[in-house]
C-alpha positions as CSV (number, residue, x, y, z in Angstrom):
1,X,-28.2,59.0,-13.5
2,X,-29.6,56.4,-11.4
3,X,-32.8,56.1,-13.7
4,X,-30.5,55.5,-16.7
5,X,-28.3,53.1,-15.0
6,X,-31.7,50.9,-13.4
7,X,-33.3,51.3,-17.2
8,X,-29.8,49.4,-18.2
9,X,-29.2,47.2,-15.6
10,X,-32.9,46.4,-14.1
11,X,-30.9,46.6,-10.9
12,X,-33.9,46.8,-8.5
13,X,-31.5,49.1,-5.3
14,X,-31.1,51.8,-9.2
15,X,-34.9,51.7,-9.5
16,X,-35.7,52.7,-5.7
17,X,-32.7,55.1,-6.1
18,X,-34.3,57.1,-9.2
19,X,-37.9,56.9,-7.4
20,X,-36.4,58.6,-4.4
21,X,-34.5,61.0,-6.4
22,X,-37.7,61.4,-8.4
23,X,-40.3,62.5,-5.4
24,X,-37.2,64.4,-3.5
25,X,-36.8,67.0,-6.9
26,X,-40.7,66.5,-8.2
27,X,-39.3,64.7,-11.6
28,X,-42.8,63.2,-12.0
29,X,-41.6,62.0,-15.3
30,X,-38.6,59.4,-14.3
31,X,-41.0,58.6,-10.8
32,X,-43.0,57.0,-13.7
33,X,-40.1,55.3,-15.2
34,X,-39.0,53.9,-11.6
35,X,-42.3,53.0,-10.9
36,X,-43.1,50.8,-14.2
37,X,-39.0,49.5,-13.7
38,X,-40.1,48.2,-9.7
39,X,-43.2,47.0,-11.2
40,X,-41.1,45.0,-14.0
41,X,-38.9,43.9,-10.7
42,X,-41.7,42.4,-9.0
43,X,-43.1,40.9,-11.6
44,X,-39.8,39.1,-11.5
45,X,-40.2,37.9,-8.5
46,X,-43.5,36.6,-8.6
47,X,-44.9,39.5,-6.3
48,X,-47.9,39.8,-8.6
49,X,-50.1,42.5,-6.4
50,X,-47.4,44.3,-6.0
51,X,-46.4,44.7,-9.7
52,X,-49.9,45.4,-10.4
53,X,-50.3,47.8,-8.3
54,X,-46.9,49.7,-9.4
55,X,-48.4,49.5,-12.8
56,X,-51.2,51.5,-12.1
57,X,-49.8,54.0,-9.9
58,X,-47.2,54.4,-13.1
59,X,-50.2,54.7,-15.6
60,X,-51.9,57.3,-13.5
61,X,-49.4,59.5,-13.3
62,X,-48.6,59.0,-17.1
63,X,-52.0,60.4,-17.2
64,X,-51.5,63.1,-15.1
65,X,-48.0,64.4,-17.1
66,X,-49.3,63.6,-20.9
67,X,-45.8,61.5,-20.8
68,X,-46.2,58.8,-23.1
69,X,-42.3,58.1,-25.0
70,X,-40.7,54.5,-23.2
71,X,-37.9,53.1,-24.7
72,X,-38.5,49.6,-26.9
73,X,-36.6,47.8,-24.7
74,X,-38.8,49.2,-21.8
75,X,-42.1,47.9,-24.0
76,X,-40.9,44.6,-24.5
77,X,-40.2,44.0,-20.7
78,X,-43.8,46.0,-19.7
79,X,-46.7,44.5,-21.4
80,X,-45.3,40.8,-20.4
81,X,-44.9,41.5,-16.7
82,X,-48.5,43.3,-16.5
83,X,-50.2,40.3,-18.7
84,X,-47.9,37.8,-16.1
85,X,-49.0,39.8,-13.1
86,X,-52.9,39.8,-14.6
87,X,-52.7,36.1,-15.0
88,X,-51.4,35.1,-12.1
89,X,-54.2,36.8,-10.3
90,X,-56.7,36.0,-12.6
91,X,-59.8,37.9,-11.1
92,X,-58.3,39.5,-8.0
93,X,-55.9,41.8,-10.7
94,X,-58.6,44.4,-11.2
95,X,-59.0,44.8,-7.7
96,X,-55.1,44.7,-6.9
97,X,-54.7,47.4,-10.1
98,X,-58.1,49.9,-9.0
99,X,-56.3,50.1,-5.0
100,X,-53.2,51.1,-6.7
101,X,-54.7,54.5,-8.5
102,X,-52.6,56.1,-5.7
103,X,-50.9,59.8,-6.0
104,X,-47.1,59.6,-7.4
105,X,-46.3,60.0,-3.6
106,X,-48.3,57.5,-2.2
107,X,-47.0,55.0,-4.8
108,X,-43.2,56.0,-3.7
109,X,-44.1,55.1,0.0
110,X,-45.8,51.9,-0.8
111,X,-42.6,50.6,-3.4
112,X,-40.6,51.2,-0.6
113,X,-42.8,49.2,2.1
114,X,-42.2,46.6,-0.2
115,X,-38.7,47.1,-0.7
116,X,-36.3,44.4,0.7
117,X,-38.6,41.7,1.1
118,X,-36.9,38.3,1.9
119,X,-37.6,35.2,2.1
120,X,-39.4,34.3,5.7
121,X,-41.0,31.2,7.4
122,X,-44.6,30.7,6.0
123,X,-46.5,30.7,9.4
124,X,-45.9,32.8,12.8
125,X,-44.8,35.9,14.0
126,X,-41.4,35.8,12.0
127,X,-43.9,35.4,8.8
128,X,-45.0,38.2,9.0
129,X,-43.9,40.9,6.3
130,X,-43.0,44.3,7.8
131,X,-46.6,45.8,6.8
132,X,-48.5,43.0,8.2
133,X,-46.8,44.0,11.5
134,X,-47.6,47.2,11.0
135,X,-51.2,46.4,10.4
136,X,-50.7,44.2,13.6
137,X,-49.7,46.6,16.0
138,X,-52.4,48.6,14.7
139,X,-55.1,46.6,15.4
140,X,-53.6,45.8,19.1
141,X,-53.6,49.4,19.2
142,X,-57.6,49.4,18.6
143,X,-57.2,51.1,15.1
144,X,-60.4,50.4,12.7
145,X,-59.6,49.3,9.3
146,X,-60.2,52.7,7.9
147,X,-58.1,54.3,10.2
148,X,-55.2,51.7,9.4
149,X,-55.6,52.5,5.7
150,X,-55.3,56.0,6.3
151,X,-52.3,55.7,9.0
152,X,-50.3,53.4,6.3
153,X,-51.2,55.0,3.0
154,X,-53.2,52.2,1.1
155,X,-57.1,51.2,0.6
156,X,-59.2,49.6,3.0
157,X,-59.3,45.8,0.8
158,X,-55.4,46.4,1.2
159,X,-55.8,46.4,5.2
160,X,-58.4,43.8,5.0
161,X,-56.6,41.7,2.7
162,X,-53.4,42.1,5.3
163,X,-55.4,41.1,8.3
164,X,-56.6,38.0,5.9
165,X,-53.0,37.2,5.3
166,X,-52.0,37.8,9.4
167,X,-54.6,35.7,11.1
168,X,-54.1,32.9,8.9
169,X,-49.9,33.2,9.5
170,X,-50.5,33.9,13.2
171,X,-53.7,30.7,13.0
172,X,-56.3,33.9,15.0
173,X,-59.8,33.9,13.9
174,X,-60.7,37.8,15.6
175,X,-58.8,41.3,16.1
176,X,-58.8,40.6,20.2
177,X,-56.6,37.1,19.6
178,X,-54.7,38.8,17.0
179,X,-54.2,42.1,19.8
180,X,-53.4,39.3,22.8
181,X,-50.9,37.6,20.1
182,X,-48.8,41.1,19.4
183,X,-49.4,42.0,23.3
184,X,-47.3,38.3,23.7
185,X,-44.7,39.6,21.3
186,X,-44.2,42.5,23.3
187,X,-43.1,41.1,26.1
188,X,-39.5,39.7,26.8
């Protein structure tokens, strides 16, 4: 029900409600619906990675099921977000697609990391999105890249491209100013 009523209403909360549904009863087919419908989302909201990165996970496991049938209504919202998303990031979309070849799973953790976004402040620790704290803590942790990508469930150029995006927010240039920033943070 909740895939039928997102397909209708492109109501985002629908979407993350059918993908749920989806990976709690193995109903790989409507995970790829909710997937391509989030990726359709984001698109929306300018979040081009992200809706590239949907895509792919969606195409993979339409690969892996043989399930080819969307709606016309579905194709005429698809194709314009992907070609959006692609154009937006211009070279960096192959890269942002080729990380996303994740398992169905995978894919349903990583739509709902970046579920709920808002909008924050463009620099500091209150910047920072909830996975770039994640990958924060991490490093302050001692955690290597690889082991970060591992931890979280996405590629290595994801966790690089994270730490890119936090030590420009936080204005750090190395993982022990970044780990004496979050140490900071910590305290009261």
């Amino acid at each position: 029900m909740a895939a039928i009523e997102a397909a209708a209403t492109g109501d985002d909360e629908r979407w993350h409600e059918a993908l749920r549904l989806a990976v709690e009863k193995g109903l790989r087919p409507i995970a790829v619906d909710a997937l391509e419908g989030l990726a359709v989302a984001a698109a929306r909201r300018e979040h081009w990675t992200d809706c590239l990165r949907l895509f792919a996970a969606a195409d993979r496991l339409r690969e892996e099921t043989g399930y080819r049938w969307r709606f016309r209504f579905e194709r005429e919202v698809v194709e314009p977000a992907r070609g959006a998303a692609a154009a937006a990031l211009g070279t960096d979309a192959e890269q942002a697609a080729a990380e996303a070849a994740l398992e169905w799973h995978e894919a349903a953790a990583y739509a709902a990391r970046a579920r709920g976004r808002r909008q924050r402040p463009r620099y500091g620790w209150d910047s920072l999105t909830p996975t770039e704290l994640q990958v924060a803590e991490l490093v302050a942790e001692g955690h290597t890249n690889p082991q970060i990508a591992q931890r979280l469930l996405m590629g290595r150029a994801t966790v690089k491209s994270h730490l890119e995006h936090v030590f420009t927010k936080l204005a750090v240039s190395s993982r022990a100013q970044l780990a004496a920033v979050v140490v900071r943070q910590r305290q009261p």
